[in-house]
N, C-alpha and C positions, 0 to 999 in steps of 0.2 A: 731317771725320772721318778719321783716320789708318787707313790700310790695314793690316787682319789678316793677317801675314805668317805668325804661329802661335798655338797657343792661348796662349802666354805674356803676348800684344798683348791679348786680354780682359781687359777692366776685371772682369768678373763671376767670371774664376779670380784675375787680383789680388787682390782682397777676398775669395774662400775660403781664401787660403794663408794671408791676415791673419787670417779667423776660427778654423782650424787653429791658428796659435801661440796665439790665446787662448785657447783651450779649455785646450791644452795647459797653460797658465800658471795658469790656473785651481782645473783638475783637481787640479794638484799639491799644491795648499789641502785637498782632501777627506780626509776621514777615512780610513785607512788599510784598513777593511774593505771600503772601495769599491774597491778596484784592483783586482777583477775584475768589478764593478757598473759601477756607474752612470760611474766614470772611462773604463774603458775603452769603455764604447758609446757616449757622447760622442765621444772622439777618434776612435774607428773612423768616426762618421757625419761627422765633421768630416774625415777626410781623407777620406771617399769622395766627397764633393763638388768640390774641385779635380780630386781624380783623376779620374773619370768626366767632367768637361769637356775634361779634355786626350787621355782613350784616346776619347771620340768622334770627339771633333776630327782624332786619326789615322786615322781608318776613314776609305774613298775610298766613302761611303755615307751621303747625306744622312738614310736611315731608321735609319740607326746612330746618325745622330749627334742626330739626335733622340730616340731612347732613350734612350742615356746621358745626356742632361739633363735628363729625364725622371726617370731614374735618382738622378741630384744632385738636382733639386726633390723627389723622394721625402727624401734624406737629410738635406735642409734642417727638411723638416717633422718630421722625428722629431729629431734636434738640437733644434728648438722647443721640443719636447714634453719632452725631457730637462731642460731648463733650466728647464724649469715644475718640474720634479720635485725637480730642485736646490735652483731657490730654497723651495719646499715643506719642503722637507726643514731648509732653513734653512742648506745647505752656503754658499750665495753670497747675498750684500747683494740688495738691490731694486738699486742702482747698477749693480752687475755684470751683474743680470739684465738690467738695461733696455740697459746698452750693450750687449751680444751678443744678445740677441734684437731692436732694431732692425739691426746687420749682418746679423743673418741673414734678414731681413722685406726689408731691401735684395736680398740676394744671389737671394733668392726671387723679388721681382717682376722681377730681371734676365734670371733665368731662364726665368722662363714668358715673356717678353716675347722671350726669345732664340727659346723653342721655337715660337713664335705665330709669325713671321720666316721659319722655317725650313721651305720649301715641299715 
């Protein structure tokens, strides 16, 4: 296993910055009445998930830094929930849904498995 030098070395913010631009790339498909909906509280959940990996990661505070991932596993699950809402709504394919809600079913078990770790 390669030594965590910064949060950057996490495989589990890796793959949030990856679910980040898809969202993004996504979003930009939606209907134009959503850009203050349902686009932008996606992206917002999508970036608070990287982000709060890396501002715990900076805290010299192992109870910090298990909040803020705490924090991102919170924003994982509402991302979830959004994409149910999406594909609902019929903005995005079953394809689209299935590949971003399995990264984010990943990024999730990385997560609580990171937080379960963390003593």
């Amino acid at each position: 296993m390669a030594e965590v030098k910064s949060y950057r070395d996490l495989i589990v913010w890796q793959k949030s910055m990856k679910l980040v631009t898809e969202i993004y790339t996504i979003t930009k498909l939606f209907p134009s009445d959503e850009l203050y909906g349902l686009t932008s509280q996606l992206r917002r959940c999508a970036i608070s998930i990287p982000s709060n990996i890396a501002e715990g990661y900076g805290r010299n505070s192992t109870g910090d830094y298990k909040r803020f991932l705490q924090i991102a596993a919170g924003s994982v699950f509402e991302l979830q929930t959004q994409m149910e809402i999406a594909f609902n709504l019929k903005y995005i394919s079953k394809e689209i849904f299935d590949s971003i809600f399995n990264l984010a079913k990943e990024i999730e078990l990385m997560l609580l498995a990171l937080i379960r770790k963390i003593v």
